[in-house]
N, C-alpha and C positions, 0 to 999 in steps of 0.2 A: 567189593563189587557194587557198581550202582545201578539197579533197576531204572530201563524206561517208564516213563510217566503210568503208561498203560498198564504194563506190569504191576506196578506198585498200588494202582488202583481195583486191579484185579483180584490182587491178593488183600487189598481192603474188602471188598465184598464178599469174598470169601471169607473172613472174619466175619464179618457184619452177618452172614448166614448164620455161619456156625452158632453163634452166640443167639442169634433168633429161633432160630431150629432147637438148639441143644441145652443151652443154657435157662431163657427166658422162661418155657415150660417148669422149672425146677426149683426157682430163685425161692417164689412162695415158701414151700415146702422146708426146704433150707434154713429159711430165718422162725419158720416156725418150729423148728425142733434141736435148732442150731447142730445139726450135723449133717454132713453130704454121707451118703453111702459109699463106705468103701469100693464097691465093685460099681458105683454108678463113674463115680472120682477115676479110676484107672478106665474106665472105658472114654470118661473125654479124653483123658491124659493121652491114650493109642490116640485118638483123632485128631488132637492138636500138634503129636508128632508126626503125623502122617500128611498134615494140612503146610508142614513149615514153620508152624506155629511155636510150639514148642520153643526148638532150638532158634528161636529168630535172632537172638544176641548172639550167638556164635560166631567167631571170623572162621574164614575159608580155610583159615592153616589147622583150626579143630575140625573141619567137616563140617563147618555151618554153612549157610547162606551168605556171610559177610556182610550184613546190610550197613548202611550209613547210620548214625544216628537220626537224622531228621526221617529215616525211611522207617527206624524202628518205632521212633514216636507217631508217627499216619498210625502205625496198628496198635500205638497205645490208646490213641485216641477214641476207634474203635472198640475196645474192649472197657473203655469209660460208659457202654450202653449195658454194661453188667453188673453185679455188685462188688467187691472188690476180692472177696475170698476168690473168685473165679478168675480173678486178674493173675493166678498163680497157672495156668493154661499158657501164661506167654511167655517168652522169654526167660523160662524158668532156671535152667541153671545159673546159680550166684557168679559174679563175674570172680571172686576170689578163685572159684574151681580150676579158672583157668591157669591157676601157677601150681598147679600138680605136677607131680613129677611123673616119668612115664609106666611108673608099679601103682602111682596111684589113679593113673588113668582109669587103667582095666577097672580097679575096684570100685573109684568113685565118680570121673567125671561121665565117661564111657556109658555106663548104665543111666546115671541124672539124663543124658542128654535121650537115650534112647527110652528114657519115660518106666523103666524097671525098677531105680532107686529114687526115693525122694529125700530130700534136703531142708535141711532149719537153718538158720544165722541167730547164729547166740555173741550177743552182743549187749543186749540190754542188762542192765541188771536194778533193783528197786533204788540203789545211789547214787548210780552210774545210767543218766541218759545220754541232754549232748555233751555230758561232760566226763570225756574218757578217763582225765586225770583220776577218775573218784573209783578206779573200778576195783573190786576187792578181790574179785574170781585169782586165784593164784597156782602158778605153777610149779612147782616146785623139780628141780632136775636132780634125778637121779641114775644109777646106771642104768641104760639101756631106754633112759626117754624119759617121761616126766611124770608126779605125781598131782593132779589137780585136785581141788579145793574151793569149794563156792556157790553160787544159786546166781541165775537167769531168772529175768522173769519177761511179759510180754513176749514170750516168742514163738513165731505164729506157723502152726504147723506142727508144733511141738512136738508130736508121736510122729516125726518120719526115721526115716529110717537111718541116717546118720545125722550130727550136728555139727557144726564149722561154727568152733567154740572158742572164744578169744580171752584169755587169759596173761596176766601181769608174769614176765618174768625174770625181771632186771628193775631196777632204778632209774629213776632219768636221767637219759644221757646229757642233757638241757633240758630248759625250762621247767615245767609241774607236769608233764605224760610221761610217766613212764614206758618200757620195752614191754612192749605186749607179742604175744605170740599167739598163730592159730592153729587147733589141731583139728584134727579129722577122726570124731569119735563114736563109735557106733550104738547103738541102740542096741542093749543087752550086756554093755562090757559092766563089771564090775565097779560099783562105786558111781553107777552114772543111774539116773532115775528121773522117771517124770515125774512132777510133783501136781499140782493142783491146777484143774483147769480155771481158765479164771474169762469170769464171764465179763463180758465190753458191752459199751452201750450199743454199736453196730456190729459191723459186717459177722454176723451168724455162720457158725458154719467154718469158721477158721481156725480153730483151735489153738486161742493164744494159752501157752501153759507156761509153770516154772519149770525149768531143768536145775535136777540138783546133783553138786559133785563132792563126796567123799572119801576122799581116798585115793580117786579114782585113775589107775596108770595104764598112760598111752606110751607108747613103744617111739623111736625115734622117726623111723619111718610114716607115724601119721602128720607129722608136724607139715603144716600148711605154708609153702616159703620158707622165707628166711627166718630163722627162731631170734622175735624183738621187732622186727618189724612191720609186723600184723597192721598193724594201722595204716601205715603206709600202702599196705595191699590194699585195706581198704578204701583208701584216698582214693584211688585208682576209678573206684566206680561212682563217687558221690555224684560225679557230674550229669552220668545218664539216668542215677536211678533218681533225681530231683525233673530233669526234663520226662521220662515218663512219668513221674506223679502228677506234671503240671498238664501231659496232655492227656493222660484218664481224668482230671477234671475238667479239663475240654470236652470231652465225650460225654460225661454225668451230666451236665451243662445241656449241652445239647437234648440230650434222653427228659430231661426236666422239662424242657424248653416245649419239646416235642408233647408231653404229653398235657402240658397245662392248656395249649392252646388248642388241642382235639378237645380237652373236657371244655374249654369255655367257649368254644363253638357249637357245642353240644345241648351245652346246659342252657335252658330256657328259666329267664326268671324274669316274672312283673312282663309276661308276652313277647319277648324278646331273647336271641341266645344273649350270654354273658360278654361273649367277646366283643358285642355291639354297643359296649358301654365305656366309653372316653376312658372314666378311671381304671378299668381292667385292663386295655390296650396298651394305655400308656404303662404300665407294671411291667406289662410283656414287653414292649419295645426298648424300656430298660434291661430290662433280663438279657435279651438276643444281645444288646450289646455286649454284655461280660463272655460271653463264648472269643466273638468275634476277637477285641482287647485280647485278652488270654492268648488265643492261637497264636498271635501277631507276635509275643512276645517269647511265647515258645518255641513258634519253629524259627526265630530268628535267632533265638542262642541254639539252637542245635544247630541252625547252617552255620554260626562261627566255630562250632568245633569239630565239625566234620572240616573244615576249611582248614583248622590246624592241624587235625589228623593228616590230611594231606600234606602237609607241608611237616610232615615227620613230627610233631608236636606227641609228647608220650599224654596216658588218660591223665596221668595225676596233673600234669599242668592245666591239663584243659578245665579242671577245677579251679586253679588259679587264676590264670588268665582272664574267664569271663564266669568266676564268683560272680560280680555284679549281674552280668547276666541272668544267669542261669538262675540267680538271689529271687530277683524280680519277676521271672517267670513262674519260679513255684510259690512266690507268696501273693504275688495278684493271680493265679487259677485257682489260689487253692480258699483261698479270702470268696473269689468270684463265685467259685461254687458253692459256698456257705448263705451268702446273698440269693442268686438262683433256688434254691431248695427252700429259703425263706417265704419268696413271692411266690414258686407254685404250690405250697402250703397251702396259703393266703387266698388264691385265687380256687383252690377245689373247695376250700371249706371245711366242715365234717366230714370231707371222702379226702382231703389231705391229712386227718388227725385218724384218721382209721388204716388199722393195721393187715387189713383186708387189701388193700390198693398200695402198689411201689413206692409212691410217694413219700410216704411217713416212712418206710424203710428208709429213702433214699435221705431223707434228711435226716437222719443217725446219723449214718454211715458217713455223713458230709462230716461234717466235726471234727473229726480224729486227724484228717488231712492238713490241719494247723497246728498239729502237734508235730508228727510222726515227719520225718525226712529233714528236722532241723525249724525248730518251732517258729512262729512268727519272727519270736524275737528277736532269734539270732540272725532272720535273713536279712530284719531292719538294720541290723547291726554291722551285716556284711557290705549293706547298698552305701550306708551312713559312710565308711569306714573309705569307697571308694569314691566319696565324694570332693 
């Protein structure tokens, strides 16, 4: 389903509330004790399912909204005016959820969507970043399902209540990846354990932990898809979840942007505000451009793949087809906003280096964004490759 213009903008500012109202009041607090309260976390959790919010990645055939990608990145954009733990309010269930089968509905997508279960993606592990070949987690099959084996780490949310855990269970059919398979494992089974929270230089309040597996046996029926080709499931989503990264740093951008030039309008110095001085203007006039760049580039690979969506194109191609794209998009927003967060440092001074005011949060929390979703390098790699 495509929202009219108006629609779409409607439901932008009702984000744009929410997050002002509900969020903005609590960020503080949050990075100061890096923990959201449970019962604070499941009251936005009801109002984000209530708002749309929530389920906004869902197509109509699960009960969602159906949005287009370019309609789901407008509200990622939006929720770039937040810190990014809170980025877990949108779009929350993992696109893998949706190759459940209809018993695993009831138990796992069912509840994720209606904001009663929550979800991890165990996928990282300390050997194994973007390099799946290396991953050690193993599954071992036995009668009646498998025995798993191995440690996670970075993954964020870590105490929810199930994990979508990807483990090696075959040899490579070709090349160096081996068959990986996903299972669907709950929190409490035997052999499965949270290990150590493990503190990050930003986003407070997320709970990146290790998950540890000994032993640990899942039954046939948690197996997520096809058993081996786990990756492939996950192919499926790399496209959308690289264009919402690239427009939550559209929106960080923007909230930077925003607040540098209230303080240097504000700030009086040598009898004049700040922002009346060539060199500080021209900082900002640089800055404003990296939002603008960025959007351009983002919502332009999301309108090609909504454009192949229509045209019957399945997700995993739409990875293919405009990698280049979609490369470019998340490594100039995510580079851009690293830049941005620099200058409004720059421009508050000691009220950008104090931990008292967003700013200094918000440039942590910028960092990580050139790592996480396929590091610089690889996207220079990708752009290189289709040159």
């Amino acid at each position: 389903m495509t929202l009219a213009p108006d629609e779409l903008e409607e439901m932008a500012a009702t984000t744009r509330r929410f997050i002002r109202e509900r969020i903005h009041p609590i960020e503080q607090e949050v990075d100061d004790t890096d923990h959201i309260d449970p019962q604070v976390w499941q009251s936005l959790v009801d109002e984000s399912v209530e708002l749309g919010l929530y389920t906004a990645n869902v197509p109509e055939t699960l009960g969602g909204p159906g949005l287009t990608i370019a309609e789901q990145t407008r509200l990622w954009e939006e929720f770039g005016h937040t810190s990014w733990p809170f980025s877990y309010l949108l779009a929350r269930p993992h696109r893998v959820l949706f190759a459940c089968t209809e018993e695993q509905r009831s138990r796992y997508l069912d509840p994720v969507l209606a904001g009663k279960r929550a979800q991890c993606f165990a996928l990282t592990e300390p050997g194994a970043g973007s390099d799946n070949s290396a991953m050690r987690t193993r599954a071992e099959k036995v009668e009646g399902g498998y025995v798993l084996n191995g440690a996670k780490h970075f993954i964020s949310h870590g105490n929810a209540d199930f994990a979508i855990v990807f483990a090696v269970t075959g040899p490579p059919l070709r090349g160096r990846t081996p068959q990986v398979t996903a299972f669907l494992v709950d929190r409490g089974t035997p052999g499965f354990t949270v290990g150590k929270a493990q503190r990050m230089m930003g986003w407070s309040g997320m709970e990146e932990c290790e998950l540890v597996f000994e032993n640990c046996f899942v039954p046939d029926d948690q197996v997520l898809g096809t058993p081996g080709e786990a990756l492939r499931l996950g192919l499926a989503s790399v496209a959308q979840r690289r264009l919402q990264m690239a427009a939550y740093c559209v929106g960080a951008m923007e909230r930077l942007l925003g607040l540098s030039i209230a303080y240097t309008r504000d700030r009086v110095v040598f009898d004049e505000p700040l922002f009346d001085k060539q060199g500080i203007r021209w900082m900002l006039a640089e800055a404003a451009m990296e939002p603008y760049l960025a959007r351009e580039a983002t919502y332009k690979a999301a309108r090609l793949c909504d454009e192949a969506r229509a045209a019957g194109r399945s997700e995993i191609e739409l990875s293919r087809l405009f990698a280049r794209e979609i490369s470019i998009a998340k490594l100039h927003a995510t580079r851009a906003l690293n830049r941005v967060a620099d200058v409004a440092v720059q421009v508050h001074g000691g009220m950008g280096w104090c931990r008292e005011y967003p700013v200094e949060r918000l440039y942590r929390d910028a960092r990580v964004f050139r790592i996480i979703e396929g590091a610089d390098e690889v996207h220079k790699e990708i752009i290189a490759k289709a040159l």
